[in-house]
C-alpha positions, 0 to 999 in steps of 0.5 A: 219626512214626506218627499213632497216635491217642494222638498225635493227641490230644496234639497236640490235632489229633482235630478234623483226623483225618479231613483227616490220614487221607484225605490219607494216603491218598494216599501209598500204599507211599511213607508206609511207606518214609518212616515206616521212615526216620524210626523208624531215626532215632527208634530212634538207630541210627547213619546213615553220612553218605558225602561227596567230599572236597570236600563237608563238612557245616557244620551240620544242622537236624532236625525238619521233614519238608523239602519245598522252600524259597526265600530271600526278596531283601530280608532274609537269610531262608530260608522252608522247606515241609513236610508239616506246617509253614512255617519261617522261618530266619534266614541273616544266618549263613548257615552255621549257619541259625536258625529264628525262627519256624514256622506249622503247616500240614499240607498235601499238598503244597506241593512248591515253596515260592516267596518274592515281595516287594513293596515298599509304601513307603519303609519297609515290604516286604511278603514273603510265601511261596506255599503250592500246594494239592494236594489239602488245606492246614490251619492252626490259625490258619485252619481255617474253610478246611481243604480238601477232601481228596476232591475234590482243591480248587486253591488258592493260600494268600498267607503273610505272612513280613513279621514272620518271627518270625510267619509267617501265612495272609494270603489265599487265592485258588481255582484253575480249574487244578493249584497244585501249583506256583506260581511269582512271574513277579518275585520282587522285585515279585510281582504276577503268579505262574503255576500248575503247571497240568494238562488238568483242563478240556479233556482233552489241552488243556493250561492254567494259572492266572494269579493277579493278586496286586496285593491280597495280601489279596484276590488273584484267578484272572485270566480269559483269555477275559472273552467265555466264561462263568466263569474260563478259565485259559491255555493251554499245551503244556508240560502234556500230560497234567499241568503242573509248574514254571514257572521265570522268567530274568534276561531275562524268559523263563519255562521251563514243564515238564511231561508235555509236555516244556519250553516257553519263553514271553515273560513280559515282559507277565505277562498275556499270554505267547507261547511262543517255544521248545520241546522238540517231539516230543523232550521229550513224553512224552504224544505218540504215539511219542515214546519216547527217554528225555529225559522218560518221566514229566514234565519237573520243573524247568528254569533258563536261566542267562545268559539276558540273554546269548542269540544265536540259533543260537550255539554251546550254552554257558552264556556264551551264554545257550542252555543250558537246565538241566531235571530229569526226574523219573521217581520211579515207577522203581527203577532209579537208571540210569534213574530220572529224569536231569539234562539240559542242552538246546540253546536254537537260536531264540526264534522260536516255531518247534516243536523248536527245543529240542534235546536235548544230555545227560543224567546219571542217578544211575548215570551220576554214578559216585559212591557209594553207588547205592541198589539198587531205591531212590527215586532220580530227579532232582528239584530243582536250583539252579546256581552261577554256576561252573557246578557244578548242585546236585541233590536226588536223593531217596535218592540224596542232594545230588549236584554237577554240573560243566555247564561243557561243556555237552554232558558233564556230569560229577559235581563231588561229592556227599553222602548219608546212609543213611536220607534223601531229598533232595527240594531243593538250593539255592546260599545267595545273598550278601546285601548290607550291607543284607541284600539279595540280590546276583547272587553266591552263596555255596559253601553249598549248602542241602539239603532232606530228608525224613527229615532236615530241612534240611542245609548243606554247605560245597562246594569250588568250582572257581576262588575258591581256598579249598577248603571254608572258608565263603566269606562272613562273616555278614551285618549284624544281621537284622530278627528282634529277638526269638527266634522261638517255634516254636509247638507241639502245634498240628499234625501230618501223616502223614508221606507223599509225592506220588504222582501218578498215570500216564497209561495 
């Protein structure tokens, strides 16, 4: 939706015009494509929606414009970002999700929405999302803190999803380094989460923050260096020229990617990470030479499944442990051959040693062989989640939720997909089993959760190899959850340009 001011009025927003304008900004042409996919659905004309036969929609929740989401460990609860809003769904169903509750937030952007949890008692569970500031974050229930968006201020803002029906700012906490990610190094005891981080204080130095979330209400930057006067971040080569993700294994590894490529760190001890494993010359796209496709923008997000299983030098396979899943995003390019690609890598040693990442295949959307391929369209890999079956769900921007079988390692190969003519699928996840008692379990449901753009949040029923029930939904609802009252969205309070990240190149 345009933000005509006429709009902005009527949302009663005119004191956050300026924030909402600057941030713009920001977006460049990408705002453009977005506002003409969002008035094809404003005007009602028809959208095809183009699946496998082994894909079906099972349910379609409109409204925000979907960024990333998490699912909390502990109550069967999906918190959703976007560019103007935090909400809370109740999947206690998880078919047919039910927002109980939202907080109006515009921020740019908070692209990966993560959910820690800390149990305080017997009786109580705090549960919280992290919302990564980029460059601005504005809340009506807060707005003593809007940031500013010309000096592109860091922080990491605490939101209280305890009560889901009442999603709230908590806490915030300032950053020496990028939040445009931060990620919980224990999601079911949060005390420790690490930035996205960039070169921002020593160029060509990559680091990272540290937060010490101990104190929700009062968390606070870690120094690593007490000696060396003000807050000194961490280091890592992962950075290169710009940090992205980091992603935490069942065995207490964390993945870091970025411009630098993919750097694997004990995280055992949170407050002291040591590297073990990298992707060297052959995932750096900041280093001299270093040209061979496997990242030319950023290495974006990864995932080590079985990790617990890892025997150094063994053969890649995802039984034993030493396949590392990544997505290089490279959205800049128009060209969905070469765009940005899924990618599996060979984890041979934890011993520190340089290169000892190396790479196996990768898939761009081309390569997929499904339909449609958008010509000259925004197509790059982007966000992924994996299914213990080994089929990888895949937002592709426009080219919509694709399914990757990675069982052979070495060849992967489309498993599904599902599209839409006007959309951009910015997150894909598998839907978790919960418990009885409404706590997540090792397994996962054949629902994949789909986060859009221009649509909002999607549920598609997968065929998934091996538990023989096609695309019937493989759970049944869960117990009743903690949300006794309907949750009120809460409206008129706030509204963002409808805009997309832009990063920019390094020359």
């Amino acid at each position: 939706m345009r933000l005509t001011p006429a709009r902005l009025a009527a949302a009663g927003l005119i004191a956050l015009a300026p924030v909402l304008t600057a941030g713009a900004a920001h977006a460049h042409g990408d705002r453009d494509r977005a506002e003409e996919m969002a008035r094809t659905y404003d005007a009602g004309l028809a959208v095809p929606f183009v699946s496998s036969p082994n894909v079906r929609l099972a349910a379609v929740r409109p409204g925000s414009a979907g960024i990333s989401g998490c699912f909390l460990q502990s109550a069967p609860y999906f918190v959703m970002s976007g560019l103007d809003d935090v909400t809370v769904y109740d999947v206690s169903d998880p078919v047919a999700p039910r927002e109980v509750g939202s907080m109006p937030s515009a921020q740019f952007e908070n692209e990966a929405m993560n959910c820690g949890e800390r149990k305080v008692s017997r009786e109580r569970t705090d549960r919280f999302a992290m919302i990564g500031v980029d460059l601005f974050q504005a809340s009506p229930d807060d707005l003593e803190h809007v940031n500013d968006p010309a000096t592109g201020d860091y922080e990491l803002v605490i939101v209280d999803v305890s009560d889901p029906t009442s999603p709230h700012v908590r806490s915030r906490v300032r950053a020496t380094t990028s939040t445009h990610t931060v990620t919980c190094i224990d999601g079911t005891d949060c005390r420790y989460a690490y930035s996205a981080g960039d070169d921002s204080e020593v160029p060509g130095q990559g680091s990272f923050s540290v937060f010490d979330l101990t104190d929700l209400d009062a968390p606070v930057e870690v120094d690593s260096d007490p000696a060396t006067p003000g807050t000194q971040p961490f280091r890592s080569d992962a950075v290169g020229w710009g940090g992205h993700k980091w992603n935490v294994d069942a065995a207490g590894y964390a993945t870091h990617t970025g411009a630098g490529g993919s750097y694997i760190y004990d995280v055992r001890d949170p407050l002291h990470p040591r590297e073990v494993a990298n992707t060297g010359a052959a995932g750096d796209s900041a280093r001299d030479g270093a040209v061979n496709h496997y990242n030319d923008f950023i290495h974006h997000n990864s995932y080590r499944p079985n990790a617990r299983a890892f025997r150094p030098d063994a053969a890649p396979s995802l039984a034993n442990g030493n396949v590392l899943l990544v997505t290089e995003e490279d959205y800049e390019d128009p060209d969905c051959a070469t765009a940005g690609s899924f990618q599996t890598w060979h984890v041979k040693r934890l011993d520190g040693s340089d290169g000892s990442i190396v790479p196996l295949a990768k898939v761009e959307l081309a390569d997929l062989g499904t339909y449609p391929v958008p010509a000259g369209a925004f197509c790059s890999s982007h966000w992924f989640d994996v299914h213990p079956s080994g089929i990888v769900a895949v937002g592709f921007y426009g080219g919509g939720t694709q399914l990757i079988d990675v069982t052979d390692p070495a060849h992967p190969v489309s498993h599904g997909f599902a599209t839409w003519g006007a959309s951009e699928v910015w997150d894909a996840m598998w839907a978790p089993v919960y418990d009885r008692r409404g706590v997540v379990t090792s397994r996962r449901t054949n629902l994949v959760y789909s986060v859009d753009l221009v649509r909002g949040l999607d549920v598609y029923v997968v065929d998934v190899p091996g538990d023989g029930i096609g695309t019937l939904p493989s759970v049944e609802p869960s117990r009743p959850s903690l949300a006794v009252v309907p949750g009120v969205l809460l409206g008129g309070s706030v509204v963002v340009a409808l805009a997309l990240h832009r990063r920019r190149r390094r020359a």
